[in-house]
N, C-alpha and C positions, 0 to 999 in steps of 0.2 A: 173452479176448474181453470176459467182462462188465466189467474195471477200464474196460477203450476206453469202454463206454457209461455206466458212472457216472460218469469224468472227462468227457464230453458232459454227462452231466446237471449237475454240478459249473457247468460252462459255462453251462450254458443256464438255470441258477437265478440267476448271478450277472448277465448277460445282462437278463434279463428282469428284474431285478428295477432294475436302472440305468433300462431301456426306461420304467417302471411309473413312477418319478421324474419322467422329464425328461418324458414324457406329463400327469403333473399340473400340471407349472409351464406348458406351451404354451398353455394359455387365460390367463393372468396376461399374458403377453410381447405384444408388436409388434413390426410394422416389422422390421429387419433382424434381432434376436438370434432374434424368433418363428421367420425365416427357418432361420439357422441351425440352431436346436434342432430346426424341423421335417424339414430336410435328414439330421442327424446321427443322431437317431431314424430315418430310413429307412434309413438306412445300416446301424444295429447290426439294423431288423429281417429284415434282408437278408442278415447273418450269421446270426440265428438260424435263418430257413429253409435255410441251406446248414448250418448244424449240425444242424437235425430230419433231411436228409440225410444225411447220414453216421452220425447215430444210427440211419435206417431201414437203411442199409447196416449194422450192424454188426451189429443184428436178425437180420437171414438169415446172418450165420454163425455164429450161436449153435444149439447144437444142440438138435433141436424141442423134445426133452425142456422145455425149459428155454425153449421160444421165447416161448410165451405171456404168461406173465409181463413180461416185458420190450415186446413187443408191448402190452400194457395200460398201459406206462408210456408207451409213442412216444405212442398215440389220447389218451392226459392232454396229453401236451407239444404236442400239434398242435391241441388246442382250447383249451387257455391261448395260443397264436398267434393263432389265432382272435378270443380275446379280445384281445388287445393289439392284432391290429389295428384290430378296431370303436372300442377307446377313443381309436385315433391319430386315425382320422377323427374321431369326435367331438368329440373337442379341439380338434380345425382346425378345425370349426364352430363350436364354441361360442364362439370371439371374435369370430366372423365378426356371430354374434347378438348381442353385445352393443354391436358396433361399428350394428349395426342401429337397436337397440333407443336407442341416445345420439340417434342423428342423426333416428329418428323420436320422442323425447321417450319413448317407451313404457316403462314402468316397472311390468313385471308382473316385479320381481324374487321375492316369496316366491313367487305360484305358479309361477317357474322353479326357484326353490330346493326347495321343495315336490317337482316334476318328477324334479330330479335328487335330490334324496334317494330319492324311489320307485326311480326308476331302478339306482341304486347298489345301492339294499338289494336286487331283483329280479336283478342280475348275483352280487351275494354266495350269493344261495340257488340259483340255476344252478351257480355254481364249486363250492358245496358239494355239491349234488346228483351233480355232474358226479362228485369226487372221491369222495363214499360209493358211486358205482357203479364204479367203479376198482377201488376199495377191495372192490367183493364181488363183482368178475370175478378178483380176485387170490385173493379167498378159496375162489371155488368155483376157480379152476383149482391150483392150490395140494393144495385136499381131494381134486380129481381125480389128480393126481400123486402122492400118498400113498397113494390105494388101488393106482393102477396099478404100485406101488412093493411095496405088502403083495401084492396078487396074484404077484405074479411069483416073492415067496420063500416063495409057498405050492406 
């Protein structure tokens, strides 16, 4: 059971990491490629949700002993979704605002730049937060599985 969900995970690292690309370039692009990269990126994150799927499916047939763990990796991979989609919209915006900012002459480029540096750093210490508490629901269920592990061969 668990190879199914790490070759998902495999997936969905490789997946998301393409998605994380082509989301950077779609404020750079217009006109028809913006189109299409905007299209294609919906597309791949539309396989990702039908693979957090089947990742959630594989979860319940893993035995409980064992379920948590894996369970603490889906809640990671489903708020990295999360993220990737808030970055998709914003990227759709953010040419929208510049295509703005040309045609009314407005030229608050550093405190946009400014903005989004805040911004950026502020999502980097969420994804890290997010991931040190992963990282210490794995360790306390993990510690829990070890004692329930020692009791039993006492």
């Amino acid at each position: 059971m668990s190879s199914d969900f790490e070759a998902y995970e495999q997936e969905f690292g490789t997946l998301t990491a393409e998605i994380t690309s082509k989301i950077g370039r779609i404020p750079k692009l217009g006109g028809e490629e913006k189109t299409q990269l905007v299209l294609n990126v919906d597309k791949q994150l539309e396989e990702v949700r039908e693979l957090l799927e089947q990742m959630d499916l594989e979860v319940r047939e893993i035995p409980v002993q064992s379920r948590g763990m894996y369970n603490s990796r889906l809640k990671s991979y489903k708020q990295e979704m999360e993220k990737l989609e808030k970055d998709f919209k914003r990227s759709r915006i953010a040419y929208s605002d510049e295509v703005r900012n040309e045609l009314l002459g407005d030229d608050g480029s550093s405190s946009e730049s400014q903005r989004a540096h805040l911004l950026d750093n502020t999502e980097r210490l969420e994804r890290s937060s997010r991931r040190l508490e992963a990282g210490y629901q794995i360790a306390v269920e993990t510690g829990a599985h070890q004692r329930q592990a020692r009791e039993r061969e006492v």
